[in-house]
PDB file with one MODEL, atoms N, CA, C and O in Angstrom:
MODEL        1
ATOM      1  N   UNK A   1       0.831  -1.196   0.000  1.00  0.00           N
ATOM      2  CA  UNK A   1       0.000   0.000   0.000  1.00  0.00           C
ATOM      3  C   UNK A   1       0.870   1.252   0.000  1.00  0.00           C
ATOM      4  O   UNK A   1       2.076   1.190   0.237  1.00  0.00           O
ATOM      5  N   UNK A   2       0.329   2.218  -0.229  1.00  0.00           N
ATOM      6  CA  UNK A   2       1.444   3.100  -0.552  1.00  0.00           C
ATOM      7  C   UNK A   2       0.446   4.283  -0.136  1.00  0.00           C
ATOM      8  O   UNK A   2      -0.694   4.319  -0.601  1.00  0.00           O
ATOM      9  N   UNK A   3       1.009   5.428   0.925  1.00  0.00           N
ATOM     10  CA  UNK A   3      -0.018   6.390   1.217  1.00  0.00           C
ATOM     11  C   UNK A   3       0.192   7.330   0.602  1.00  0.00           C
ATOM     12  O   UNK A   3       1.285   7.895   0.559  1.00  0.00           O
ATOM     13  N   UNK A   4      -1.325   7.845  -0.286  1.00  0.00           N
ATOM     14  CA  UNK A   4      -1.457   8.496  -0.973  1.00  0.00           C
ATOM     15  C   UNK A   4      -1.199  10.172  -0.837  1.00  0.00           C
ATOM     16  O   UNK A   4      -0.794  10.969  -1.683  1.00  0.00           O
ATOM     17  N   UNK A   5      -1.606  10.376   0.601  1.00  0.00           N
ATOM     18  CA  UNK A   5      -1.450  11.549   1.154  1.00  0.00           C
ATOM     19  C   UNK A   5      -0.146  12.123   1.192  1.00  0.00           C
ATOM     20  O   UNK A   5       0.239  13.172   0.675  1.00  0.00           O
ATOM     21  N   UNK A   6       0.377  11.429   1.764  1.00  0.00           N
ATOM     22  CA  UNK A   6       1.620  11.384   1.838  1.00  0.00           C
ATOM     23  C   UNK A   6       2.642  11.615   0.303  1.00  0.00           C
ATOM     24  O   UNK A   6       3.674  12.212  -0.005  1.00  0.00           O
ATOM     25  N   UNK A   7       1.857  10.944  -0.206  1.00  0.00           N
ATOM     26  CA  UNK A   7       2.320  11.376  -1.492  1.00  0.00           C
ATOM     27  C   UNK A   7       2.672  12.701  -2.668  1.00  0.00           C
ATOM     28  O   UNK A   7       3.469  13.107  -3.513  1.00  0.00           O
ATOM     29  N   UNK A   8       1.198  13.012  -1.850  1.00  0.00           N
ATOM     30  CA  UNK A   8       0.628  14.251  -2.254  1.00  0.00           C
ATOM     31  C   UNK A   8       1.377  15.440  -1.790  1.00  0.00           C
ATOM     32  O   UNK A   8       1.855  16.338  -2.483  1.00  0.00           O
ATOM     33  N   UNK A   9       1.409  15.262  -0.132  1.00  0.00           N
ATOM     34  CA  UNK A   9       2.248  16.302   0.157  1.00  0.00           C
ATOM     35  C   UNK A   9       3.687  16.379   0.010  1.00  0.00           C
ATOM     36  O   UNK A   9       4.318  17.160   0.722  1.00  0.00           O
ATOM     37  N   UNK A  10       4.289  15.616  -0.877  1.00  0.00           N
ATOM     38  CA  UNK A  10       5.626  15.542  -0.709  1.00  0.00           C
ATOM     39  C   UNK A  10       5.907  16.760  -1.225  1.00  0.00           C
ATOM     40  O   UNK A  10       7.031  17.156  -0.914  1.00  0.00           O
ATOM     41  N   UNK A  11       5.149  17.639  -2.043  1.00  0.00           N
ATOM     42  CA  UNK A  11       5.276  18.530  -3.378  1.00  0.00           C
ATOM     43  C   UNK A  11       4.938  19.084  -2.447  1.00  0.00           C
ATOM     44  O   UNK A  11       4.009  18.610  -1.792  1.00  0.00           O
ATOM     45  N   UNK A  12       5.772  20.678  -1.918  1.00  0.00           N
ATOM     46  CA  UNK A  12       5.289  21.810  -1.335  1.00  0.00           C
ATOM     47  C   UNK A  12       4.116  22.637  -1.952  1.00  0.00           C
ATOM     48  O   UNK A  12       3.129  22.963  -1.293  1.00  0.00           O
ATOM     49  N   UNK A  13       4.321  22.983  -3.406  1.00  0.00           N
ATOM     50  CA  UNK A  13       3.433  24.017  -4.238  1.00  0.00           C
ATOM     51  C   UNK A  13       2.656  22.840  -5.013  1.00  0.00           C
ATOM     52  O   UNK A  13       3.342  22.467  -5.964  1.00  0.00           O
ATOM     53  N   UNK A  14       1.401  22.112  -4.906  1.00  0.00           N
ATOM     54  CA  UNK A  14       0.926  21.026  -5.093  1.00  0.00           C
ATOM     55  C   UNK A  14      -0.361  21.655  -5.782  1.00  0.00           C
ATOM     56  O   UNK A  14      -1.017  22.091  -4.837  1.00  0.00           O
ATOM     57  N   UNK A  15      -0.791  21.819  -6.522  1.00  0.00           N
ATOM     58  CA  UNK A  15      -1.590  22.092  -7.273  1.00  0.00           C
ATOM     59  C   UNK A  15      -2.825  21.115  -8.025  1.00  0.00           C
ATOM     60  O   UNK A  15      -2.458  20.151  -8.696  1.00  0.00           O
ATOM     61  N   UNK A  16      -4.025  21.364  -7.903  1.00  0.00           N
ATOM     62  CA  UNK A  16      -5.002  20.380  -8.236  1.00  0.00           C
ATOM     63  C   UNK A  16      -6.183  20.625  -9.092  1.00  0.00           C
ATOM     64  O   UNK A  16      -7.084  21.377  -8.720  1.00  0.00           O
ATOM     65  N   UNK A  17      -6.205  19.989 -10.268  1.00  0.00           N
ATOM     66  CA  UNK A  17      -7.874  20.802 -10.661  1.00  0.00           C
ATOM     67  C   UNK A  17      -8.513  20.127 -10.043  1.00  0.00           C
ATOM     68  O   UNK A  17      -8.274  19.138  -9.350  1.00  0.00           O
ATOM     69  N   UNK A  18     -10.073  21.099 -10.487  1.00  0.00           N
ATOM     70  CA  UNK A  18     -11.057  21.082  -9.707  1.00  0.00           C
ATOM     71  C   UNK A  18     -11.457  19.194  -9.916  1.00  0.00           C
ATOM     72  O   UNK A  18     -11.970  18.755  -8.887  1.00  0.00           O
ATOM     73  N   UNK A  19     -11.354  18.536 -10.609  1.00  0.00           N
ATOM     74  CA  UNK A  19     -11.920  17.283 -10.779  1.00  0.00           C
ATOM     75  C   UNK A  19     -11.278  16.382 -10.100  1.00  0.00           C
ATOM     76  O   UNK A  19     -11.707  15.277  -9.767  1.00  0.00           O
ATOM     77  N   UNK A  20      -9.881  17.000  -9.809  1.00  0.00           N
ATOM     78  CA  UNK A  20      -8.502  15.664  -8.567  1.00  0.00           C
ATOM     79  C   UNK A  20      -9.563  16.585  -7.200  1.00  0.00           C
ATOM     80  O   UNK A  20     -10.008  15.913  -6.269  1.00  0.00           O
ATOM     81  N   UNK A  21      -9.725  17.468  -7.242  1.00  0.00           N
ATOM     82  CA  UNK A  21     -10.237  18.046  -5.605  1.00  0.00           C
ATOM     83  C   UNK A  21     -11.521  17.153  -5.588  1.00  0.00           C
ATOM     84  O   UNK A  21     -11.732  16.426  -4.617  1.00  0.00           O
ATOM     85  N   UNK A  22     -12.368  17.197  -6.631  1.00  0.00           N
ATOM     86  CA  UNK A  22     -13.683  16.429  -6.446  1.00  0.00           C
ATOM     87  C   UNK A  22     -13.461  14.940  -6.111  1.00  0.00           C
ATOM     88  O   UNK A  22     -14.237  14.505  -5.260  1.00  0.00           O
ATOM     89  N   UNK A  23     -12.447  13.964  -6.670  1.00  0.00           N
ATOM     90  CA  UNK A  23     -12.265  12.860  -6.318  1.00  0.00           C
ATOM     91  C   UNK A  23     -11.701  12.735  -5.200  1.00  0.00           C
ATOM     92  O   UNK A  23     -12.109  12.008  -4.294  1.00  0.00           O
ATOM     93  N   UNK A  24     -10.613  13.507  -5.168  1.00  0.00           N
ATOM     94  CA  UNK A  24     -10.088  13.030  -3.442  1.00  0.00           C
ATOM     95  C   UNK A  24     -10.634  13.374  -2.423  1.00  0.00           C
ATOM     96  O   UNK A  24     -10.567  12.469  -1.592  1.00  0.00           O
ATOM     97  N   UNK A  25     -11.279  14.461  -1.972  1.00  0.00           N
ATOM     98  CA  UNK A  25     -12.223  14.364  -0.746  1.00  0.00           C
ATOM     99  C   UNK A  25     -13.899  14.344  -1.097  1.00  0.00           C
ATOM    100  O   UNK A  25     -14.834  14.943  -0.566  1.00  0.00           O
ATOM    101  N   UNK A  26     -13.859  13.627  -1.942  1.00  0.00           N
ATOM    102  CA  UNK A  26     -15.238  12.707  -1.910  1.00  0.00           C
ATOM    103  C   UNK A  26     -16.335  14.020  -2.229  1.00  0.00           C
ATOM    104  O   UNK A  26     -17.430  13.866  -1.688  1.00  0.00           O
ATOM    105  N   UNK A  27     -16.183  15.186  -2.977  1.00  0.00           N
ATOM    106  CA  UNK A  27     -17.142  16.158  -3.425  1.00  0.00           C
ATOM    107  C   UNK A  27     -17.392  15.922  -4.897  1.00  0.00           C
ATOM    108  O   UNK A  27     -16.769  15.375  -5.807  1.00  0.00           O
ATOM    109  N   UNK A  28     -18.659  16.610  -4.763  1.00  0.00           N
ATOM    110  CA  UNK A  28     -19.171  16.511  -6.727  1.00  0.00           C
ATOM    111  C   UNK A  28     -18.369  17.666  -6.951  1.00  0.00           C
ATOM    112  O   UNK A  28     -18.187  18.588  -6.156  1.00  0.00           O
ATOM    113  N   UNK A  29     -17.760  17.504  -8.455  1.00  0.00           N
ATOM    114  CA  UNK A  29     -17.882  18.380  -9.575  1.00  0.00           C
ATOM    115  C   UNK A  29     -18.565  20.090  -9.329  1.00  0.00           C
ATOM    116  O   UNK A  29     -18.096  21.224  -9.236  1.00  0.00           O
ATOM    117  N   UNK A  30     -19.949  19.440  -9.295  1.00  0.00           N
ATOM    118  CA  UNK A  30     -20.623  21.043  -8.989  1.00  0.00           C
ATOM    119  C   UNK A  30     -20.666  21.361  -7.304  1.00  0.00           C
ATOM    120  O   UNK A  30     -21.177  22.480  -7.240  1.00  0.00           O
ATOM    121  N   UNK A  31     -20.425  20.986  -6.178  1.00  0.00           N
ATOM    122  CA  UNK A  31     -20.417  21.510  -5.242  1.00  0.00           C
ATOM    123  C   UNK A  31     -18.828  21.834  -5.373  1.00  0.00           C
ATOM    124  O   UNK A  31     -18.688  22.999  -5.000  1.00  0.00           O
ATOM    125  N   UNK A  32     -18.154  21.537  -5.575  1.00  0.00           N
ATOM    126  CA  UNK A  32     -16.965  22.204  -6.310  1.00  0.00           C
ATOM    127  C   UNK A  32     -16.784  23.607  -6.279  1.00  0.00           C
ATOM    128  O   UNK A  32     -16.492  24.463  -5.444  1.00  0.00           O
ATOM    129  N   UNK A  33     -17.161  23.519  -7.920  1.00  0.00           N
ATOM    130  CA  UNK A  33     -17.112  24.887  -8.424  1.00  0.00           C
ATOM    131  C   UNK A  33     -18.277  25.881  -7.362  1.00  0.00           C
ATOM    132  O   UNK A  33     -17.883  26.978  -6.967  1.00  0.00           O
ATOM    133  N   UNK A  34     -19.467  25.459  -7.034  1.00  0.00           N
ATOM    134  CA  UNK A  34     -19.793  26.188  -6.332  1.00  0.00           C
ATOM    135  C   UNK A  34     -19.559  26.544  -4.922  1.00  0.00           C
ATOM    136  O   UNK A  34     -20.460  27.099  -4.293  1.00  0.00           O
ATOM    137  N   UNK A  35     -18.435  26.274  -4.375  1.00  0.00           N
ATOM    138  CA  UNK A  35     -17.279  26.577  -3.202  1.00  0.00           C
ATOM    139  C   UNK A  35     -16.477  27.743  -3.828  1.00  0.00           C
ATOM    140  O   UNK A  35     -16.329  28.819  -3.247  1.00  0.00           O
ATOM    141  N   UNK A  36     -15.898  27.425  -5.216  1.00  0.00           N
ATOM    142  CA  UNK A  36     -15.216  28.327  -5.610  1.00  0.00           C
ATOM    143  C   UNK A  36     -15.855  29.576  -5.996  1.00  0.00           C
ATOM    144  O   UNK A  36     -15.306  30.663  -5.815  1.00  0.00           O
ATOM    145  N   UNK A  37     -17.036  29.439  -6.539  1.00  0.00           N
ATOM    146  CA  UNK A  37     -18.056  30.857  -6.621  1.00  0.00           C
ATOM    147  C   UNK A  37     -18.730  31.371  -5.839  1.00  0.00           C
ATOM    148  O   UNK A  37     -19.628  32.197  -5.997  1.00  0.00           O
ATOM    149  N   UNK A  38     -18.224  30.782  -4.703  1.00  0.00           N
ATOM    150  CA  UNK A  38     -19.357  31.390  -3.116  1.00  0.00           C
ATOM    151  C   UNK A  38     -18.087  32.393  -2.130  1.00  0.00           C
ATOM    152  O   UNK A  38     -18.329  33.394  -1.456  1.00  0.00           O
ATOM    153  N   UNK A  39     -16.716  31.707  -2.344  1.00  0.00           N
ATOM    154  CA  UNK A  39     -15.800  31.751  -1.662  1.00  0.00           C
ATOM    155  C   UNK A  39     -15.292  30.853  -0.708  1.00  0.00           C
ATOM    156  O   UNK A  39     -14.485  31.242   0.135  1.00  0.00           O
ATOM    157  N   UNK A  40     -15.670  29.731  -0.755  1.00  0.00           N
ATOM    158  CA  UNK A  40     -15.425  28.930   0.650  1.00  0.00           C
ATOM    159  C   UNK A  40     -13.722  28.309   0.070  1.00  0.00           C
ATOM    160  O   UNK A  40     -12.761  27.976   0.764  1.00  0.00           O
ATOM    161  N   UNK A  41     -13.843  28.330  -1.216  1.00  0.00           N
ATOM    162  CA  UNK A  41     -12.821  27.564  -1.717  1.00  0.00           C
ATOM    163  C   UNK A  41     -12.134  28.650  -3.040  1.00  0.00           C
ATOM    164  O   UNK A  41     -12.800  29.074  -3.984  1.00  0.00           O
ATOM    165  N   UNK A  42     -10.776  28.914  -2.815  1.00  0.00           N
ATOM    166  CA  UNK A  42      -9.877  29.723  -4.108  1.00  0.00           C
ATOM    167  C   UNK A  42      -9.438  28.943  -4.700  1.00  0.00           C
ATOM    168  O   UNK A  42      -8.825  28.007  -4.188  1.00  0.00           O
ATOM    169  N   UNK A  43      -9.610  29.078  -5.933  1.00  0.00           N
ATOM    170  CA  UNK A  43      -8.764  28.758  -7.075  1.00  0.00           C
ATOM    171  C   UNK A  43      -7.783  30.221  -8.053  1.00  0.00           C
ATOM    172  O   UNK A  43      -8.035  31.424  -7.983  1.00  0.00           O
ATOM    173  N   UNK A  44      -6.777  29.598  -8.813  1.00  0.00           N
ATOM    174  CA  UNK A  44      -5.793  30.326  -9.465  1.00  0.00           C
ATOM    175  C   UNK A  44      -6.255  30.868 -10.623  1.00  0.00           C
ATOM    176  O   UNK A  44      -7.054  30.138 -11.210  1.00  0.00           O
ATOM    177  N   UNK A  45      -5.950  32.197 -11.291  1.00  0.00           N
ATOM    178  CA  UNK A  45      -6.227  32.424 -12.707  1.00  0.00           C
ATOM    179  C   UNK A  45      -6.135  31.498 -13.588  1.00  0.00           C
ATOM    180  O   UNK A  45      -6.640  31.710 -14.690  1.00  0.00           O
ATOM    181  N   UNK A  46      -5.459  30.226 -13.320  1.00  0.00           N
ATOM    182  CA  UNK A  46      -5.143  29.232 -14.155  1.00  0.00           C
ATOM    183  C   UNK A  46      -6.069  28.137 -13.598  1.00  0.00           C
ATOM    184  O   UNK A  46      -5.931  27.050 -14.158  1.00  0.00           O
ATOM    185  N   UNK A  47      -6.962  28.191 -12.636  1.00  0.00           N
ATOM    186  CA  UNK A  47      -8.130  27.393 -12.913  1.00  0.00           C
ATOM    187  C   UNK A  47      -8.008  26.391 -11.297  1.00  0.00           C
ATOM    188  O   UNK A  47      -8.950  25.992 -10.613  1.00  0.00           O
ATOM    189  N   UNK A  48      -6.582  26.208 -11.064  1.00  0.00           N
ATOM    190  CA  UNK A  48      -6.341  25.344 -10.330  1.00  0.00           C
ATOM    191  C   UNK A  48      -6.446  25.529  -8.878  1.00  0.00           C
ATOM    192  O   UNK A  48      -6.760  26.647  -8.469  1.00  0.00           O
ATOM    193  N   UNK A  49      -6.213  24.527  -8.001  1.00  0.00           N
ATOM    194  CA  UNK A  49      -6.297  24.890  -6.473  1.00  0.00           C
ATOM    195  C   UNK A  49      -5.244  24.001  -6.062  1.00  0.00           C
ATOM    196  O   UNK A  49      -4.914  22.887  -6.470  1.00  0.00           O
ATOM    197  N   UNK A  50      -4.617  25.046  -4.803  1.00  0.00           N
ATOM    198  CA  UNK A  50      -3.396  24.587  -4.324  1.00  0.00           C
ATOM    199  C   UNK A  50      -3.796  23.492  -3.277  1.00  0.00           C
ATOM    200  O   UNK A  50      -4.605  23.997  -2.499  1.00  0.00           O
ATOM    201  N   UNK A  51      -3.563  22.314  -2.994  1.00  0.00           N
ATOM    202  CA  UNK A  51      -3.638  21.298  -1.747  1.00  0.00           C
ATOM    203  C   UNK A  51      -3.711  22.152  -0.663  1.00  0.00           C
ATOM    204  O   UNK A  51      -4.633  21.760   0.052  1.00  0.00           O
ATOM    205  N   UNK A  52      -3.114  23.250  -0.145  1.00  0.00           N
ATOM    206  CA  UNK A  52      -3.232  23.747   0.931  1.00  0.00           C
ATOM    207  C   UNK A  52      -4.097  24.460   0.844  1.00  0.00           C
ATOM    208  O   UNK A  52      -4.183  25.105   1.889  1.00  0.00           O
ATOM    209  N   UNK A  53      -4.883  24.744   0.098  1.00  0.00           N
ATOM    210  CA  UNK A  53      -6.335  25.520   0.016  1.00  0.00           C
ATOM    211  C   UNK A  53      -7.425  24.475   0.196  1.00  0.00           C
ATOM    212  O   UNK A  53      -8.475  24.727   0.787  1.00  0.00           O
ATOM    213  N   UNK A  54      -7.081  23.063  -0.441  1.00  0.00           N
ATOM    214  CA  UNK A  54      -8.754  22.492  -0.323  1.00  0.00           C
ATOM    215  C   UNK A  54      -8.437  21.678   1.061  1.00  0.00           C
ATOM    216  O   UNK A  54      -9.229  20.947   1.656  1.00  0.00           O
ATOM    217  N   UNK A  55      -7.240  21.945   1.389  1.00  0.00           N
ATOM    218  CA  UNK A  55      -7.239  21.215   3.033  1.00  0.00           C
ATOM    219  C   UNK A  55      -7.790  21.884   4.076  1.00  0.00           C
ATOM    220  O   UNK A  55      -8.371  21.438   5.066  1.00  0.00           O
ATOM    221  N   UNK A  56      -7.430  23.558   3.595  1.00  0.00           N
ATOM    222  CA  UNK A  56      -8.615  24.302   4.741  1.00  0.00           C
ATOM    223  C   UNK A  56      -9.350  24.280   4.474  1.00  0.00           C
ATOM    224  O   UNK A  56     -10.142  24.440   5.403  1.00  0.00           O
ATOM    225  N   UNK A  57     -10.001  24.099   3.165  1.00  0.00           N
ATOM    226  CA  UNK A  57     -11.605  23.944   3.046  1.00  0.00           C
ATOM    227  C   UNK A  57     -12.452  22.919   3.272  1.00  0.00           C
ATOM    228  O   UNK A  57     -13.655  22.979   3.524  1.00  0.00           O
ATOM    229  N   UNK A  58     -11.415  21.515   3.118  1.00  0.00           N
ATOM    230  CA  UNK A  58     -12.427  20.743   3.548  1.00  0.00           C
ATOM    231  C   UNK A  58     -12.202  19.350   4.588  1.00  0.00           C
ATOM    232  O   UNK A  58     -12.895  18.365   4.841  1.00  0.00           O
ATOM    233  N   UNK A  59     -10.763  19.870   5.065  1.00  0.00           N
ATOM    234  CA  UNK A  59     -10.017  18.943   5.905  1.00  0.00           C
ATOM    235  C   UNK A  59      -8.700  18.069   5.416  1.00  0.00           C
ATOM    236  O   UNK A  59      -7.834  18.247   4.559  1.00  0.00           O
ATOM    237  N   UNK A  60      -9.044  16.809   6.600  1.00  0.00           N
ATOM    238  CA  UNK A  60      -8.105  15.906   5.796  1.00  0.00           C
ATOM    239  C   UNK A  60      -8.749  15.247   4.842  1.00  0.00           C
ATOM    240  O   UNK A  60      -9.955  15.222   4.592  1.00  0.00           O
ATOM    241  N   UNK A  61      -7.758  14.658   4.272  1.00  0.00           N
ATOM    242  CA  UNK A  61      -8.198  13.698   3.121  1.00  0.00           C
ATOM    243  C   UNK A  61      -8.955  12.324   3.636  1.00  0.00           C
ATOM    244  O   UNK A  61      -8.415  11.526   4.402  1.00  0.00           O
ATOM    245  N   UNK A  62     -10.438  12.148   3.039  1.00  0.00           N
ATOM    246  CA  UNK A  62     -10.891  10.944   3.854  1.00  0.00           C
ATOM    247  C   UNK A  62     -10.240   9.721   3.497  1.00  0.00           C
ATOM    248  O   UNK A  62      -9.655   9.456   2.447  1.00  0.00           O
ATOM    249  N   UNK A  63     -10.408   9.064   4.438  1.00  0.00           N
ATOM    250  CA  UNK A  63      -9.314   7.937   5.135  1.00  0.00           C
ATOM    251  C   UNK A  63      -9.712   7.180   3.738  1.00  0.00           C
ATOM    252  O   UNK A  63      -8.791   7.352   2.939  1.00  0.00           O
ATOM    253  N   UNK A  64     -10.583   6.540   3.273  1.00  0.00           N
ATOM    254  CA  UNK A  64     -10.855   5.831   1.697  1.00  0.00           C
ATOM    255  C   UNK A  64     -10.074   6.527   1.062  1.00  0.00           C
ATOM    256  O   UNK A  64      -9.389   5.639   0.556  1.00  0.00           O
ATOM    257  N   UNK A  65      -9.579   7.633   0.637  1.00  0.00           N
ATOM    258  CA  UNK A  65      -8.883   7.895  -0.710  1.00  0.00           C
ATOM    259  C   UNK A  65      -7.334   8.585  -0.219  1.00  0.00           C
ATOM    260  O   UNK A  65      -6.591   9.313  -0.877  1.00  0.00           O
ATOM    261  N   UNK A  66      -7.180   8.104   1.066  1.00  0.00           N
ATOM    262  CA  UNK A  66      -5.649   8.435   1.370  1.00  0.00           C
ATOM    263  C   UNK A  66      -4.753   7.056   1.110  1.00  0.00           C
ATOM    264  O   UNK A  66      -3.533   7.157   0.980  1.00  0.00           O
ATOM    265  N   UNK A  67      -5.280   6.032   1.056  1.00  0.00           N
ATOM    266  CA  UNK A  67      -4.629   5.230   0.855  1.00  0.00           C
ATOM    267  C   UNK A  67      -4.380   4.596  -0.563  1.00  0.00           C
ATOM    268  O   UNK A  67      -5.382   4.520   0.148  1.00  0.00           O
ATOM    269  N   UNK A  68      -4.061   3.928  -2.104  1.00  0.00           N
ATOM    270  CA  UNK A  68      -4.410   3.258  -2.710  1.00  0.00           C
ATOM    271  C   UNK A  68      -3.485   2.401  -3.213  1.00  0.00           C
ATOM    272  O   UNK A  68      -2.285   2.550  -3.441  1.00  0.00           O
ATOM    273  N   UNK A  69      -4.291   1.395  -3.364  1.00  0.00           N
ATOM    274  CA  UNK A  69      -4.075  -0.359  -3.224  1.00  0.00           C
ATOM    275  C   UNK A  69      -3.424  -0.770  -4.232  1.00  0.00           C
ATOM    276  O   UNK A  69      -3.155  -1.965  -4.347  1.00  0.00           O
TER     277      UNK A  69
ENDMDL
END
């Protein structure tokens, strides 16, 4: 097994589109983008969101998709 999280953070400036943010902590697509159009959640002129942004927004990574097999 190999932890995914861990993985993730190895990269200081870690960058994610919106569809890796929707899969890894278990959000749709459109509650997504609508985080990013409400403010709960920033994204970059270039579309993307830094790991350390969707970690304050939406925690840790749930325990199902920190790990993979």
């Amino acid at each position: 097994m190999v932890n995914h999280e861990s993985e993730i953070m190895s990269s200081e400036n870690q960058f994610l589109t919106v569809a890796e943010v929707s899969r890894l902590f278990n959000i749709s697509l459109q509650s997504v983008y609508r985080h990013c159009k409400s403010g709960k959640l920033s994204r970059g002129n270039d579309g993307l969101i830094a790991l350390s942004e969707a970690l304050r927004a939406y925690g840790a990574i749930p325990a199902d998709n920190a790990t993979v097999k």
